[in-house]
Structures are given as structure tokens and as C-alpha cells.
N, C-alpha and C positions, 0 to 999 in steps of 0.2 A: 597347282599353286593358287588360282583365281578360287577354286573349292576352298583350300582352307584360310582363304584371307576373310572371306566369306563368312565361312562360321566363328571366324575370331570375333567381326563385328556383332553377327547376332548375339555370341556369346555376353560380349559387352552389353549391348544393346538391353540383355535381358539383365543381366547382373543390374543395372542404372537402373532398369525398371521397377526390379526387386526391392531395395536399396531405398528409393524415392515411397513406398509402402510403408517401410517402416517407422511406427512411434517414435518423434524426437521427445526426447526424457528432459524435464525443466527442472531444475532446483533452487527453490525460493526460500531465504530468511536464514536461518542460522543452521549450520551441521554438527548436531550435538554430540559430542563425546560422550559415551555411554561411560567410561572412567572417572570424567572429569563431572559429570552428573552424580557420580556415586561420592567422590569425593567435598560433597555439599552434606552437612551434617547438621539438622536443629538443634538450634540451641548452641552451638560451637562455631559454625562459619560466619563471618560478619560480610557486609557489602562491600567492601573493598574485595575481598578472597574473592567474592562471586565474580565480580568484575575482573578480574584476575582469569578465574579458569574460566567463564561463558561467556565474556566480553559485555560487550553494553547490550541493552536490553532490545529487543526489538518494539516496545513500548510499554509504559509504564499504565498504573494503576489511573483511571480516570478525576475520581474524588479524592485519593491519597497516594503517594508517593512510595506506599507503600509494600507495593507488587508490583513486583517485574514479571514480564510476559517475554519467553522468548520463543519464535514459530518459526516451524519447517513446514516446509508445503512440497511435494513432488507431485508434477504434473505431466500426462503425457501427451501431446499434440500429433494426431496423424496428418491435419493439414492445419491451411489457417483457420477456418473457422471451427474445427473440433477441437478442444479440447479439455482436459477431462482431468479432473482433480480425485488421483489415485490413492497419494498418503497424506498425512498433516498431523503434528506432531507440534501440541503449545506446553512449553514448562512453564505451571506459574514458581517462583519463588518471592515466597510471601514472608516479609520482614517484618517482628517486633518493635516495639517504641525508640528501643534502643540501638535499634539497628544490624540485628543478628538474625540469622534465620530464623522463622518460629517452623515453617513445613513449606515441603516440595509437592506440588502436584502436578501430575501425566495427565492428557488429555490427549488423548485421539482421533484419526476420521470417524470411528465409531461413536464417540463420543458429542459430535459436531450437529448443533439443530439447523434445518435451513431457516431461512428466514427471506420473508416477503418482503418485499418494498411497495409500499401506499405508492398509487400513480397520482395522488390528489397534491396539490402545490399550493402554498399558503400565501393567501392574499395578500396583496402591499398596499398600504395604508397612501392617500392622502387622493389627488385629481387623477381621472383619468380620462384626460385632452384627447379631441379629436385633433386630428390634422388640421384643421382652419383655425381649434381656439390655439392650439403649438403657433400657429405662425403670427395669428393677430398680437398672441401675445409676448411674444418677440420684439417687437416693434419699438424703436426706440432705445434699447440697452446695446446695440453693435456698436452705438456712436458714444456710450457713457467714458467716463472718466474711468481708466485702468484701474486707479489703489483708492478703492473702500474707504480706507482710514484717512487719508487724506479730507475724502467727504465728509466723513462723521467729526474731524478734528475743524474743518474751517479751511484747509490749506488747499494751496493747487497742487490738482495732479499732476501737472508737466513740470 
């Protein structure tokens, strides 16, 4: 009896081990129906229809209004700090003047450039106080009058 209560645990024991190894699966942005993608037509679907079958966009067109981006991302996590961008899938749906589809474009992870990020940070214009001129020039404004405008009209602040 002590024998097989035994290997029930280990048995457990290893299954949780198991179990705890594998990739947790993430699904990021919109789940596009391969139907309802088919059923977007140029020249004939307008933005409302879209909005209809792919819902709101996952962002728009930066300088015009006039592309919608919708993105799927699947990613797989085997712990916290791995993880690993598997699939990713962006529809543009790019609109006419008038507001009808002009063309549908597929973009892919194969499709995807990485891109670098500059470590350089842009400078901020104007004094850059030590700690004694911060404090000297302090001096004097804890005890001013609360409302501005009061001062600049002539009126008491209290």
C-alpha cells in the first residue's frame, strides 16, 4: 500500500514537472476570420461593413485616416523572462476618398523588419541647476501670495 501511494506521488510529482516545461501560448490583438477577411471586397465594401465584420481597428493610419491596421501576434512564453514572438499577422485595409475599400493587404512575421532603438536621449532646453542654485533660488516664493492673478490685477490674494 506505502509502495503504491508512493509512486502515485512521484507519478504526480513528474506529471507537474512536465506540465510546468511547457510553452504558455499568448494571443495578442485581433482573431481574424479568414471568411469574414474574404468577405471585404475593393471597390464594393465601405467602412462601416469593415467595422461590421473586423470590428475597430487595432490603429489607424498615422498622417490619414485613412488605413486601418488590424494585428495578430502569437507568442510563446516558456518562462518569465523568455519569450518569443512566433506568428504575427497585420491587415492593412486601405480606404478611398470616399470611403470604400480601395485594397486589402497581408503582412506577415516573414514579412516584419526589426528595428533598433537609438540609446541617445534629446536634450531639454533651458537651466541646468545645481543643487545650491535649486535651493538659493527658492528663496522667498513658499511665503508668496497663492493666485497670480490677483497680483498682476492689483487685488488681495486672501
Amino acid at each position: 500500500m506505502v509502495a503504491s501511494a508512493s509512486r502515485l506521488v512521484a507519478g504526480v510529482a513528474v506529471a507537474v514537472a512536465i506540465s510546468a516545461c511547457s510553452p504558455t501560448v499568448i494571443n495578442h490583438g485581433h482573431r481574424l476570420d479568414a471568411a469574414r477577411l474574404e468577405a471585404i471586397r475593393p471597390g464594393v465594401t465601405s467602412r462601416e461593413e469593415v467595422r461590421r465584420l473586423l470590428g475597430s481597428p487595432s490603429t489607424s493610419g498615422t498622417l490619414d485616416n485613412n488605413t486601418w491596421y488590424y494585428v495578430t501576434q502569437r507568442k510563446e512564453r516558456a518562462n518569465f523572462y523568455n519569450e518569443k514572438l512566433i506568428d504575427q499577422e497585420v491587415v492593412a485595409v486601405v480606404f478611398d476618398e470616399r470611403g470604400i475599400v480601395a485594397r486589402v493587404e497581408r503582412n506577415g512575421l516573414q514579412d516584419a523588419q526589426p528595428i533598433e532603438p537609438v540609446a541617445e536621449t534629446t536634450p531639454t532646453r533651458g537651466n541646468e541647476l545645481t543643487l545650491l542654485e535649486q535651493i538659493v533660488s527658492n528663496i522667498g516664493r513658499f511665503n508668496a501670495p497663492s493666485d497670480p492673478l490677483a497680483r498682476r490685477q492689483g487685488r488681495s490674494p486672501y
